[in-house]
N, CA, C and O atoms as a printed pandas DataFrame, in Angstrom:
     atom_number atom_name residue_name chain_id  residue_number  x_coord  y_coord  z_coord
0              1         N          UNK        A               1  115.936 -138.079  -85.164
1              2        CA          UNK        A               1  115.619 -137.008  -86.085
2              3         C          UNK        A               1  115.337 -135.729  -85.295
3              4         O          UNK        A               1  114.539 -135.949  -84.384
4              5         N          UNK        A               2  115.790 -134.334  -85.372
5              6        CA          UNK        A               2  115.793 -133.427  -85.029
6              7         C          UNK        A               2  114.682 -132.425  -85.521
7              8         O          UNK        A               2  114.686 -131.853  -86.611
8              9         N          UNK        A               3  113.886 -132.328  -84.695
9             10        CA          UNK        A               3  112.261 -131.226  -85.099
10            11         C          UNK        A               3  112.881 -130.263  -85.092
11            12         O          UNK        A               3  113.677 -129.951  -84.206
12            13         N          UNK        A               4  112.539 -129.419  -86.399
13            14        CA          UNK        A               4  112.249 -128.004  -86.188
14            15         C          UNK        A               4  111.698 -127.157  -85.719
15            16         O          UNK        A               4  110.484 -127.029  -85.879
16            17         N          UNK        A               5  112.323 -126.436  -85.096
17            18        CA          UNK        A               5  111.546 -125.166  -84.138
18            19         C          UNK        A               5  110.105 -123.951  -85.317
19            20         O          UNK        A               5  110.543 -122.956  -85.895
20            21         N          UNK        A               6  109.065 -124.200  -85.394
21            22        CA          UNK        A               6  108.159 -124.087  -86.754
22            23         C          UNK        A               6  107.251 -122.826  -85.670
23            24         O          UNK        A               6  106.066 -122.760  -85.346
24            25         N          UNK        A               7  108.181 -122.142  -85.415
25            26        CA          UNK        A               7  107.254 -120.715  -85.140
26            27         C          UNK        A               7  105.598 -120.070  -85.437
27            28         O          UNK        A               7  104.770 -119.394  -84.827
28            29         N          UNK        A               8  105.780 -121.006  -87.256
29            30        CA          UNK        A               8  104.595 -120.235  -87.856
30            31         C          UNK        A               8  103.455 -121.106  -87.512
31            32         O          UNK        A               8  102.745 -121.524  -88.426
32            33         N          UNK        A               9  103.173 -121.467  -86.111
33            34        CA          UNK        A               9  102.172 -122.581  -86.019
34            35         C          UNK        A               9  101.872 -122.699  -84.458
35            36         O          UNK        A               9  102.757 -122.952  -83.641
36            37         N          UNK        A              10  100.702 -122.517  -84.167
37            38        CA          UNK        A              10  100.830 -121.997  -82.508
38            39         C          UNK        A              10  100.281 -123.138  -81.693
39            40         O          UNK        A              10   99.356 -123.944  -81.794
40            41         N          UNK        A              11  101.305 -122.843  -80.791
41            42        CA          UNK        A              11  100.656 -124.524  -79.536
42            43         C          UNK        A              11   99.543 -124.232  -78.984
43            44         O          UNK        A              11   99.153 -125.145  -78.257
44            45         N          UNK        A              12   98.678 -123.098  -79.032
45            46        CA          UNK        A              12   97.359 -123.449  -78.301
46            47         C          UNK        A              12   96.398 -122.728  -79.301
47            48         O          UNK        A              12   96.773 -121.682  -79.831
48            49         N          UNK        A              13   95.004 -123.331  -79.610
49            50        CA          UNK        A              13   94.192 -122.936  -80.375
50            51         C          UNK        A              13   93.933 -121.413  -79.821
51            52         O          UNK        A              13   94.146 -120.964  -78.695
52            53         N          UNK        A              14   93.272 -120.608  -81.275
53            54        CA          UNK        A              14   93.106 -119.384  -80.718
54            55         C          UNK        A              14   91.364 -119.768  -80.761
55            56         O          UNK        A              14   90.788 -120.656  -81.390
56            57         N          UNK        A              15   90.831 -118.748  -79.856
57            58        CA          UNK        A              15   89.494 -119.190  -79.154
58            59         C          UNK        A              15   89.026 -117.517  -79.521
59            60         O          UNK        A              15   89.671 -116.655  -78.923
60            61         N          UNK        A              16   87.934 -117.053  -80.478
61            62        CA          UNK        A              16   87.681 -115.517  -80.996
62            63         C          UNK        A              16   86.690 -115.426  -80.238
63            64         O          UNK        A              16   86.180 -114.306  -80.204
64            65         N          UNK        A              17   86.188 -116.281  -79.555
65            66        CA          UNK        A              17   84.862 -116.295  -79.036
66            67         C          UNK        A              17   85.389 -115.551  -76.878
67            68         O          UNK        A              17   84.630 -114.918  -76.144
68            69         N          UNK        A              18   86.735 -115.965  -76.583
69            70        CA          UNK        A              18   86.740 -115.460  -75.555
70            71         C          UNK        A              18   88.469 -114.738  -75.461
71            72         O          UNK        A              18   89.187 -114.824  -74.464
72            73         N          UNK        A              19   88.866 -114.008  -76.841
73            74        CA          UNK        A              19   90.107 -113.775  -76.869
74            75         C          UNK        A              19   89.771 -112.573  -77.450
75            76         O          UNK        A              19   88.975 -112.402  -78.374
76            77         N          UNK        A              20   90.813 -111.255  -76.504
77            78        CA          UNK        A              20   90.980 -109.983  -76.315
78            79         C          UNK        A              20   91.512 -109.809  -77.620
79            80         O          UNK        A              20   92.508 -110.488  -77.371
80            81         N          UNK        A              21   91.726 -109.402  -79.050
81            82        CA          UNK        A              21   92.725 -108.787  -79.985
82            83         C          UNK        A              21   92.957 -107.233  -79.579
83            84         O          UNK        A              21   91.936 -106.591  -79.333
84            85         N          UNK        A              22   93.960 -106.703  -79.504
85            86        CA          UNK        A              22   94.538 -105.202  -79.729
86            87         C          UNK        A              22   95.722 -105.175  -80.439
87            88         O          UNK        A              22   96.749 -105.852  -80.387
88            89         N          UNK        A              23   95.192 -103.841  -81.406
89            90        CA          UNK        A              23   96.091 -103.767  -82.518
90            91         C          UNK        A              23   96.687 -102.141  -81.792
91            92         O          UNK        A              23   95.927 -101.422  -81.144
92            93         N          UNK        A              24   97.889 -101.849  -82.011
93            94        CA          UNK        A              24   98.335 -100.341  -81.599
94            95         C          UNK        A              24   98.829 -100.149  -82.524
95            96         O          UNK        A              24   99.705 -100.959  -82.826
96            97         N          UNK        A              25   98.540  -98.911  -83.556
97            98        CA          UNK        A              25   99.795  -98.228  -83.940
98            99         C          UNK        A              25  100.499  -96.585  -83.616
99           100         O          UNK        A              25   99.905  -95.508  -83.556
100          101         N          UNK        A              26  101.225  -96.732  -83.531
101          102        CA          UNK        A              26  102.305  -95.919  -82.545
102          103         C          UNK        A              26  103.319  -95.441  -83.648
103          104         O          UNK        A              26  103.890  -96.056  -84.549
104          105         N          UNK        A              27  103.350  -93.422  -83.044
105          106        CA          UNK        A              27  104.355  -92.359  -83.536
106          107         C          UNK        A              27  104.281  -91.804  -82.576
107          108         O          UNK        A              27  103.487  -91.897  -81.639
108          109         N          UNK        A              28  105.187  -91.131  -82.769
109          110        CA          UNK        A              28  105.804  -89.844  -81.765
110          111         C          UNK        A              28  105.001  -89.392  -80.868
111          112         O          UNK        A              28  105.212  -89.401  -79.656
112          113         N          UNK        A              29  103.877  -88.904  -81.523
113          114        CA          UNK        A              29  102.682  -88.267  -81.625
114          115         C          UNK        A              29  101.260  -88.675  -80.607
115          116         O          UNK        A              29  100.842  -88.347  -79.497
116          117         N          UNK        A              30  100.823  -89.610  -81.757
117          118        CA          UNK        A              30   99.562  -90.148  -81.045
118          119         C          UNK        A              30   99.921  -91.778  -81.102
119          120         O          UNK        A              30  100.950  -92.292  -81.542
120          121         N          UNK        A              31   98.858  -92.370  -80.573
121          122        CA          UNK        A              31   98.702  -93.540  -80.694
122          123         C          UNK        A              31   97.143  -94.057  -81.206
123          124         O          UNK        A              31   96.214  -93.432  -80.695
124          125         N          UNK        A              32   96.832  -95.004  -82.047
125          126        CA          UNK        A              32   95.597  -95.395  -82.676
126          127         C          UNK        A              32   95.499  -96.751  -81.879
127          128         O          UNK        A              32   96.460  -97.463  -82.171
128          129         N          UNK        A              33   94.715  -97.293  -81.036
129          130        CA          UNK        A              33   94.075  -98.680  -81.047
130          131         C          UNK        A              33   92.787  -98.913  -81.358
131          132         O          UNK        A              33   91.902  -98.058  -81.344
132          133         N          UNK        A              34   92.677  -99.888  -81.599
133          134        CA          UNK        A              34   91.727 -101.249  -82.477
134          135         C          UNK        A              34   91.771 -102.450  -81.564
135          136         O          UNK        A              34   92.833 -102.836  -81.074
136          137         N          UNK        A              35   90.611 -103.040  -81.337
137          138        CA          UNK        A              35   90.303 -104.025  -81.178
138          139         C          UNK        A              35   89.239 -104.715  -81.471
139          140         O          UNK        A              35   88.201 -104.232  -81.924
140          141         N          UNK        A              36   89.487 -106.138  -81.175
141          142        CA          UNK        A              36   88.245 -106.898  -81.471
142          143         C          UNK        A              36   87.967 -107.568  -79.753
143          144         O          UNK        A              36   88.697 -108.038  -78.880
144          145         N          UNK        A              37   86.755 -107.338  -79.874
145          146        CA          UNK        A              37   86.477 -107.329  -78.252
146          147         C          UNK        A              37   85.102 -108.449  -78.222
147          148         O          UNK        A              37   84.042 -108.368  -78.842
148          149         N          UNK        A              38   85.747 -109.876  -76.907
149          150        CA          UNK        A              38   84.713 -110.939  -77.119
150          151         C          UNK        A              38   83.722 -110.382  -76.992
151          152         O          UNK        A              38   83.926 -109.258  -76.534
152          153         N          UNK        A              39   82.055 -110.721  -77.276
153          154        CA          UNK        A              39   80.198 -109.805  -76.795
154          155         C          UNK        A              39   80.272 -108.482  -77.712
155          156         O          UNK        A              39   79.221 -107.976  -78.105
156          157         N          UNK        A              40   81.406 -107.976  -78.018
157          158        CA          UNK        A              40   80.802 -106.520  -78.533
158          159         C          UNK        A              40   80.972 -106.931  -80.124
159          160         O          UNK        A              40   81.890 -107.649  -80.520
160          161         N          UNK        A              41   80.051 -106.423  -80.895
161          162        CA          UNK        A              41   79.970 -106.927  -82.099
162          163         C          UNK        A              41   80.809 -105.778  -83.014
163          164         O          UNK        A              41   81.503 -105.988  -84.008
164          165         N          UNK        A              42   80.547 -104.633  -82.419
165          166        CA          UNK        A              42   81.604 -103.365  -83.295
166          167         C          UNK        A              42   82.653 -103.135  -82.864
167          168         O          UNK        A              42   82.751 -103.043  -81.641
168          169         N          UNK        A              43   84.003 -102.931  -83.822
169          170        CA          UNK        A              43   84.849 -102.922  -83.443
170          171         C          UNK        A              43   86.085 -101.597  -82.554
171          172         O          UNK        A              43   87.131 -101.323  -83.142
172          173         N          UNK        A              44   85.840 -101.079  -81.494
173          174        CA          UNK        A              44   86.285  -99.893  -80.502
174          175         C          UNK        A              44   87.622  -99.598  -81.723
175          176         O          UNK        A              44   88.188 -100.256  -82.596
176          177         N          UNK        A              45   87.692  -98.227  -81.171
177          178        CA          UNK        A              45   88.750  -97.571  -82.240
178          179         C          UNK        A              45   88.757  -96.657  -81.228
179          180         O          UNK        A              45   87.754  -96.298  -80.612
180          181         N          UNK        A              46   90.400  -96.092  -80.957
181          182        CA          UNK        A              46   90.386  -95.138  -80.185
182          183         C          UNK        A              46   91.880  -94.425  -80.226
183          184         O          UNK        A              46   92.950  -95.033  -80.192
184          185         N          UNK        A              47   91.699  -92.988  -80.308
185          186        CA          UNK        A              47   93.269  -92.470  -80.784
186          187         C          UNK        A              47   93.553  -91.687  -79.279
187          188         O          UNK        A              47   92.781  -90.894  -78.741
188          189         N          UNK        A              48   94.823  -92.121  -78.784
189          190        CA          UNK        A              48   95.741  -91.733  -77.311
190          191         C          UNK        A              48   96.519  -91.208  -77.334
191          192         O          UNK        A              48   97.263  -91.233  -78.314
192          193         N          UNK        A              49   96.731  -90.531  -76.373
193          194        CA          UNK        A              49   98.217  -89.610  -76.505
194          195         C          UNK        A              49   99.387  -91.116  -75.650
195          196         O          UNK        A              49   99.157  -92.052  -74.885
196          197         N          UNK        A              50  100.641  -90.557  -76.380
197          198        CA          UNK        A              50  101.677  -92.046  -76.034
198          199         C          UNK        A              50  101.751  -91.837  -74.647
199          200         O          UNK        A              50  102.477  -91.081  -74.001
200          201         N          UNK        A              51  100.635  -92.852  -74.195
201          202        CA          UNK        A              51  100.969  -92.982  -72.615
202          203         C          UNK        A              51  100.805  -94.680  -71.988
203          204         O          UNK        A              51   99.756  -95.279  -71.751
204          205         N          UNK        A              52  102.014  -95.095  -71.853
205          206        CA          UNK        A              52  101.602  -96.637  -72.079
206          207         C          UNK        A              52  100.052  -96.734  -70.249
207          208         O          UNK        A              52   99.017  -97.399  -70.250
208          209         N          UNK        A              53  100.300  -96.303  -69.696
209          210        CA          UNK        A              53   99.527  -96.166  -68.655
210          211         C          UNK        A              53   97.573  -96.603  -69.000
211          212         O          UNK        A              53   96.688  -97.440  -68.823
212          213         N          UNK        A              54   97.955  -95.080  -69.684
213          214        CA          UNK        A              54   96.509  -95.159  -70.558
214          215         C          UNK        A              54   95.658  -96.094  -71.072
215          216         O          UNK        A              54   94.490  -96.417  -70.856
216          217         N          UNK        A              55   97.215  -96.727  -72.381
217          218        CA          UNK        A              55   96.707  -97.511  -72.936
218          219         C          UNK        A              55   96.559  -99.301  -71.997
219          220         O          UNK        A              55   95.921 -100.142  -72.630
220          221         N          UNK        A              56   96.879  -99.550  -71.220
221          222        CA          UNK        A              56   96.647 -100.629  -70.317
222          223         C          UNK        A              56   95.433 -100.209  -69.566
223          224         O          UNK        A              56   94.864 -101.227  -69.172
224          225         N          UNK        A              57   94.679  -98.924  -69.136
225          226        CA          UNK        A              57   93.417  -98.588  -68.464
226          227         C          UNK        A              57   92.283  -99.135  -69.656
227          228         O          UNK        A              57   91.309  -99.851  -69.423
228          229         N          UNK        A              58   92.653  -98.648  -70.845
229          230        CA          UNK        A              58   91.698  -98.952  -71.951
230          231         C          UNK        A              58   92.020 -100.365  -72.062
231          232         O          UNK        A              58   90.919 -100.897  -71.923
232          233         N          UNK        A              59   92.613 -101.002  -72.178
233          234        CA          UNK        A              59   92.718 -102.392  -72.790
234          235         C          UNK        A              59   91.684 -103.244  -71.782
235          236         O          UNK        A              59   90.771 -104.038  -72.009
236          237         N          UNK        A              60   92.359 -102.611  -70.374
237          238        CA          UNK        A              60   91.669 -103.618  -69.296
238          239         C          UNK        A              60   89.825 -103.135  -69.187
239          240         O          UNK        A              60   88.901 -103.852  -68.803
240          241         N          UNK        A              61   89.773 -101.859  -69.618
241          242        CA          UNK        A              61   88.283 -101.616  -69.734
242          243         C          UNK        A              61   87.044 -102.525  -70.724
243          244         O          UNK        A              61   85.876 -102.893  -70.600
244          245         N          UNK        A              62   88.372 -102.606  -71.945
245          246        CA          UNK        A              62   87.594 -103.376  -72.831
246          247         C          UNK        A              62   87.200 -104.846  -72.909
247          248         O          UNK        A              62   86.376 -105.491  -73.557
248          249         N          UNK        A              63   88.480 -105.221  -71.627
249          250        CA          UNK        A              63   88.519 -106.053  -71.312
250          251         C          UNK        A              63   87.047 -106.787  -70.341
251          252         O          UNK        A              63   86.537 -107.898  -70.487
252          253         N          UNK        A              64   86.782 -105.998  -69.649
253          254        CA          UNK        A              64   85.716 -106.076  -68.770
254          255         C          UNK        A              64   84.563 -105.737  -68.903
255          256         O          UNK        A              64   83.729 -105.705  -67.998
256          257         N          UNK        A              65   84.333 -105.349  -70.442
257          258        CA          UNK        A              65   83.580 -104.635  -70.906
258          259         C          UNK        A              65   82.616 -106.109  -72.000
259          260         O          UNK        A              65   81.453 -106.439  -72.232
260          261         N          UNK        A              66   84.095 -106.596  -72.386
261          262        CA          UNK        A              66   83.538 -107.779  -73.333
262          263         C          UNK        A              66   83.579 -108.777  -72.537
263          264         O          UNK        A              66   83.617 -109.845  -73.147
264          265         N          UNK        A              67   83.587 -108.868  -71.401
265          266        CA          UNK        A              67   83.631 -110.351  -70.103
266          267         C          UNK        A              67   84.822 -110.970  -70.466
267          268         O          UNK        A              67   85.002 -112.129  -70.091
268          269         N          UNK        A              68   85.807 -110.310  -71.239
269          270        CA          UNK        A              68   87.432 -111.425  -71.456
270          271         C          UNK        A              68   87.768 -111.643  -69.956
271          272         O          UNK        A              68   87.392 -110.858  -69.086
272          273         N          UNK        A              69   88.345 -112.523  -69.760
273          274        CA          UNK        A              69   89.438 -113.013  -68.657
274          275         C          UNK        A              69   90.731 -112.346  -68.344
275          276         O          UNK        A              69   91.675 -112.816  -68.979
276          277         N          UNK        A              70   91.079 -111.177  -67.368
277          278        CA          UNK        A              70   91.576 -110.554  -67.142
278          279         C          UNK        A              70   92.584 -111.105  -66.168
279          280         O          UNK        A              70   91.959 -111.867  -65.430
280          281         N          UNK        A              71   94.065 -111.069  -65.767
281          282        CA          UNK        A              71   94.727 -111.972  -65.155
282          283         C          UNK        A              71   94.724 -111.400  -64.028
283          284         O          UNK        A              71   95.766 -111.713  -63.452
284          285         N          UNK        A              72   93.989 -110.603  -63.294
285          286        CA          UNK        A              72   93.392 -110.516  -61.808
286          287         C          UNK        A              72   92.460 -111.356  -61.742
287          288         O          UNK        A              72   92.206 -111.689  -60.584
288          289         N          UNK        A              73   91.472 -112.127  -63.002
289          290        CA          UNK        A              73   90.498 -112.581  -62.745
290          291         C          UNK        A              73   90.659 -114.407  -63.228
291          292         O          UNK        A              73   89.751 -115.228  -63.362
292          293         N          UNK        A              74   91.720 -114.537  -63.351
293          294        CA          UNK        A              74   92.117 -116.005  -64.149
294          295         C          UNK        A              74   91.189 -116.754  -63.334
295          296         O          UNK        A              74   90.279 -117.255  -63.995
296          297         N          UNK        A              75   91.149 -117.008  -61.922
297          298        CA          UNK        A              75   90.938 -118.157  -61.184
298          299         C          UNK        A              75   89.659 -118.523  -61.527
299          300         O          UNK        A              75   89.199 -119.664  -61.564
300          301         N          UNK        A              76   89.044 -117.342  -61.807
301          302        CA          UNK        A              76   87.518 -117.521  -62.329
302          303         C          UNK        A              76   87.256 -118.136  -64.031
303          304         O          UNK        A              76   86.254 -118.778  -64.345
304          305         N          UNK        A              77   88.077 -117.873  -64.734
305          306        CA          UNK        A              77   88.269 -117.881  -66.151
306          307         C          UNK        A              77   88.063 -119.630  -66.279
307          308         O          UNK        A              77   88.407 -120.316  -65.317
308          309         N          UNK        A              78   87.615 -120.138  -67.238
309          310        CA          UNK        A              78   87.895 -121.836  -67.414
310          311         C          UNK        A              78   88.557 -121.565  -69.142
311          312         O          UNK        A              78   88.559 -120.582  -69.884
312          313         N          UNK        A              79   88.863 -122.397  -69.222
313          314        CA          UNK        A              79   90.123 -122.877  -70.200
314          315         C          UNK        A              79   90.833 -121.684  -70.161
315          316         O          UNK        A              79   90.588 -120.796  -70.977
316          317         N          UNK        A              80   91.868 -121.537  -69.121
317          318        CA          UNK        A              80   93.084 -120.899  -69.169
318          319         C          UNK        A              80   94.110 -122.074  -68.470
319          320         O          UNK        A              80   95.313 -121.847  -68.343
């Protein structure tokens, strides 16, 4: 019998307690991100000019900001 490939269903649990969310939305113009950031209880909102640069300085800030596991820092990280 041949399994279906079932996209809508993910092979590894999602974990909110030590997982980065960023939402971008993107025009011409500006850029808006959102996230939900593990330790910080409010949610960062922040509008950028389109610079993907930028937006990877902020991600990784927030990153280090909420103690997420950053992939300079995996070795240290447990369940990765």
């Amino acid at each position: 019998m041949v399994q279906v490939n079932d996209l809508s269903r993910s092979l590894t649990a999602f974990e909110p307690i030590s997982t980065l969310v960023v939402v971008v939305e993107m025009s011409k113009t500006s850029w808006l991100v959102s996230g939900v950031v593990p330790g910080v209880e409010r949610q960062p909102l922040k509008k950028l000019e389109p610079d993907a640069t930028a937006l990877l300085r902020l991600i990784e800030r927030w990153a280090h900001r909420g103690g997420a596991c950053w992939p300079a820092d995996q070795a240290d990280c447990t369940g990765l």
